[in-house]
C-alpha positions as CSV (number, residue, x, y, z in Angstrom):
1,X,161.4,89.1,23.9
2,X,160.5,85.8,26.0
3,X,158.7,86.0,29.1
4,X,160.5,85.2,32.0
5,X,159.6,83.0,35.2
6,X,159.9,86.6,37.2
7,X,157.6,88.3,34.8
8,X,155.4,85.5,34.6
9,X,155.0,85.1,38.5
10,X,155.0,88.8,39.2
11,X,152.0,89.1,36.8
12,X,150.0,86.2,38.2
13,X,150.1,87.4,41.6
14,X,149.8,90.8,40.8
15,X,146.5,89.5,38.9
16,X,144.9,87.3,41.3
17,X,145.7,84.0,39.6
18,X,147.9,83.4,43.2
19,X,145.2,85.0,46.2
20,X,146.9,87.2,48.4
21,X,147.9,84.4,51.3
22,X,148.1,81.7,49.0
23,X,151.5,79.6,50.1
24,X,153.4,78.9,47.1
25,X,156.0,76.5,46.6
26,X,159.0,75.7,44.8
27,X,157.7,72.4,43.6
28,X,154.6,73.8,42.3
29,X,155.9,76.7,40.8
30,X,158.5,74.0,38.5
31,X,155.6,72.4,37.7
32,X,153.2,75.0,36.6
33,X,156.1,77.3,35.0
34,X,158.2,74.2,33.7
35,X,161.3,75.7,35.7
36,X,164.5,74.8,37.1
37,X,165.1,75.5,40.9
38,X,167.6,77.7,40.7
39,X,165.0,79.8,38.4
40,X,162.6,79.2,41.0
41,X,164.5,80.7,43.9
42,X,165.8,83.7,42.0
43,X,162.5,84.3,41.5
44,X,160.9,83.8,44.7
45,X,163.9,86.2,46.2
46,X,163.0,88.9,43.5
47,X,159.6,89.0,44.8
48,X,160.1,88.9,48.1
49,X,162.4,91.9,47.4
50,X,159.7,93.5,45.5
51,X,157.1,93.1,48.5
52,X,155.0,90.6,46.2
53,X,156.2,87.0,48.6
54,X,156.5,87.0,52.4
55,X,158.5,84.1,54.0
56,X,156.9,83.2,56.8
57,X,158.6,80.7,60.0
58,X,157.5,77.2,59.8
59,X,154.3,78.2,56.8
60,X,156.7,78.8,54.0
61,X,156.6,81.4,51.3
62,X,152.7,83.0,50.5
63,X,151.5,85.7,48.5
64,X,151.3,89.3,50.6
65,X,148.1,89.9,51.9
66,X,147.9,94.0,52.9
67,X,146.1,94.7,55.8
68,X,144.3,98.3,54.8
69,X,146.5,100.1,57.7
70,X,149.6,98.3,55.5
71,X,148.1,99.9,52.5
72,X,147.6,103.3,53.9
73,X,151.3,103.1,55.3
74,X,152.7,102.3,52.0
75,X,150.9,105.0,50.2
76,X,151.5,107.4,52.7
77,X,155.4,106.7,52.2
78,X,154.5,106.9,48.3
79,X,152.9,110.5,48.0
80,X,156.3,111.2,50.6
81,X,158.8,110.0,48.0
82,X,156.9,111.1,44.5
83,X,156.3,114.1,46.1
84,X,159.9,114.5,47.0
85,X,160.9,113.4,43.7
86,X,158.8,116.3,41.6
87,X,160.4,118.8,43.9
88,X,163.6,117.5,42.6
89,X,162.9,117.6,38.6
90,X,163.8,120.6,36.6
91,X,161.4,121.8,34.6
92,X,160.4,121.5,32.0
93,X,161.5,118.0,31.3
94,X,163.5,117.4,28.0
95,X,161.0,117.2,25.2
96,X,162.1,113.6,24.2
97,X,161.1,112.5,27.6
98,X,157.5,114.3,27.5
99,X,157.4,112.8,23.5
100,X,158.2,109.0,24.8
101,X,155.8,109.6,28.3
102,X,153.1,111.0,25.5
103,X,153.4,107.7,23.1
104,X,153.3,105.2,26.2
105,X,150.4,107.1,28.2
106,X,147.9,107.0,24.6
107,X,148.8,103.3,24.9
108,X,148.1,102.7,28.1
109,X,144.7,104.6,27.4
110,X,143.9,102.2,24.1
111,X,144.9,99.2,26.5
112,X,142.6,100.2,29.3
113,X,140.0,100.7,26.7
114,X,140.7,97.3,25.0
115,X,140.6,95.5,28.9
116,X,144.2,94.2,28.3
117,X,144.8,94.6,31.7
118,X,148.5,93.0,32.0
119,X,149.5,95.9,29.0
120,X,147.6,98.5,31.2
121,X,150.0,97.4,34.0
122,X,153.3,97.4,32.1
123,X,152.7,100.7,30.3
124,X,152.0,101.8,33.6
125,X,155.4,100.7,34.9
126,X,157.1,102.1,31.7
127,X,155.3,105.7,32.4
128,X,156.1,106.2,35.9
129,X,160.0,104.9,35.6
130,X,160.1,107.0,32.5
131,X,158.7,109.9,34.7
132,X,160.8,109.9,37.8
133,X,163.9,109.3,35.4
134,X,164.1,113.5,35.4
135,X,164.5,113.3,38.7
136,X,167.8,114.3,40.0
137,X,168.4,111.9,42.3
138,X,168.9,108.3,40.8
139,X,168.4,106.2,44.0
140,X,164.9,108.2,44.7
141,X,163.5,107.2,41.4
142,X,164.8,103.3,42.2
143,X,163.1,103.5,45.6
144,X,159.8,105.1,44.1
145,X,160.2,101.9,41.5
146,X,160.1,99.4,43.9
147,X,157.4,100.9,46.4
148,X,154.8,101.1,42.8
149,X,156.0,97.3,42.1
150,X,154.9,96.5,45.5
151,X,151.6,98.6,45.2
152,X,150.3,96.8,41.7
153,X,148.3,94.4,43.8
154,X,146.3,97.5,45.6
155,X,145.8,99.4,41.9
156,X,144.6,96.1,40.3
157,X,141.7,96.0,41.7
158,X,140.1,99.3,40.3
159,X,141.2,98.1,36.6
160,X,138.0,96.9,35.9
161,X,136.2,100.3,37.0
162,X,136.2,102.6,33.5
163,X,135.3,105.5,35.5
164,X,138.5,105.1,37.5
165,X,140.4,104.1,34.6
166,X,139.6,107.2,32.8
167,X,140.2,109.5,35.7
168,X,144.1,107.4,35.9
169,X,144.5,108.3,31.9
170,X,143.4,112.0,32.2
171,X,146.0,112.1,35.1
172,X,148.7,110.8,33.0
173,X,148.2,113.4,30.3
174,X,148.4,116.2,33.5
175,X,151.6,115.1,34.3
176,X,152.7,115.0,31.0
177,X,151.2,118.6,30.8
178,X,153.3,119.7,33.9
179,X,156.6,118.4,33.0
180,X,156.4,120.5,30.0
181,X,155.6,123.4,32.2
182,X,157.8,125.4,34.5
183,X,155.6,125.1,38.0
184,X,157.1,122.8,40.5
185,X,153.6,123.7,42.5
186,X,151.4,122.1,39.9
187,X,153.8,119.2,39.1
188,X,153.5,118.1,42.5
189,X,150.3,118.8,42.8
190,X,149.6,116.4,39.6
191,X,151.8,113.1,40.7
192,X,150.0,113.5,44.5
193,X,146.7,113.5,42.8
194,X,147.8,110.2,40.7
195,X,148.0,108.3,44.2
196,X,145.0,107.9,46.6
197,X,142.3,106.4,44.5
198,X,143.3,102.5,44.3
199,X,144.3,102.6,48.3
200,X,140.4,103.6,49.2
201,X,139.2,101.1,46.4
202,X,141.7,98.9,48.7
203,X,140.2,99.0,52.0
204,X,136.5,98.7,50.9
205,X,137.1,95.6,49.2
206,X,139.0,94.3,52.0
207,X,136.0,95.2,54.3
208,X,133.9,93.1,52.1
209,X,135.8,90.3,51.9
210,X,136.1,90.0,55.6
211,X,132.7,91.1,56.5
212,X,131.1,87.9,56.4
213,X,133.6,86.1,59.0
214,X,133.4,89.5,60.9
215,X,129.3,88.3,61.1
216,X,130.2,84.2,61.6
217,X,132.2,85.4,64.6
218,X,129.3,87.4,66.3
């Protein structure tokens, strides 16, 4: 299947190649992407959906750039509606759900292995849509969708770390393990463990990256 400008975009920002505050434009995006405008703008209005693009008065549209208090707001809001969403899937899961989550979570782990990060990414996405797709209520799962799309440039930055990268595989496999079960307690317990890692990772890398102009301003 081709790529599309939306993939392609959402994947260069999510990946650094756009810095978060980098101002993008449509001219340059047509250029770099050979695109047509009207490709262009669908795209920038996807991502602006998606939380990826801010349009900001008389600057234009740039690349988000969380604040940590942002980043703890947004996961705070996620572990509310995963959480939520657990409480609300019968267990256990059919078995050709926990077969297809089992196939894409050993990819994902052979992809983090390999450092293909962009496959780590999209089996990622896969997983969790897969995942919340038990849960009973259809526009839950679409809002815990869009809130992980907007949270891929906070995870990111912990995919080179193996340590982390192992702990995010053996948590797949537990929630894989507790939708086969029958305890709502542990299934919950395994998607709010999935979340806080990449937010802390967040904010100390943040704190570098301004701590030098913190010092210049002294």
């Amino acid at each position: 299947m081709p790529t599309t400008l939306l993939a392609e975009l959402e994947n260069d920002i999510i990946f650094g190649v756009y810095a978060p505050g980098t101002r993008i434009t449509e001219d340059s995006v047509m250029e770099s992407y050979d695109a047509k405008r009207h490709a262009v703008r669908h795209a920038f209005a996807e991502l602006e959906n998606q939380g990826l693009l801010v349009h900001r008065p008389r600057r234009g549209v740039e690349v988000v750039d969380y604040t940590p208090d942002e980043v703890d707001t947004l996961y705070d809001l996620r572990i509310v509606l995963e959480t939520s969403a657990a409480r609300r899937t019968p267990l256990p899961a059919p078995a050709e759900v926990t077969e297809a989550l089992d196939a894409l979570a050993q990819r994902h782990a052979e992809a983090a292995e390999q450092g293909n990060f962009r496959e780590v990414y999209e089996l990622n996405q896969q997983f969790h849509e897969l995942q919340y797709s038990c849960c009973t209520n259809p526009r839950l799962a679409e809002m815990i969708a869009r809130h992980a799309r907007m949270a891929q440039p906070i995870r990111v930055v912990k995919y080179d770390d193996t340590a982390h990268m192992a702990t995010v595989v053996a948590q797949h496999f537990a929630i894989i393990a507790a939708l086969r079960g029958t305890d709502t307690d542990a299934y919950e317990t395994s998607v709010r463990n999935h979340l806080p890692a990449s937010a802390e990772a967040y904010r100390a890398l943040y704190e570098r990256r301004f701590a030098g102009r913190k010092s210049a301003r002294k």
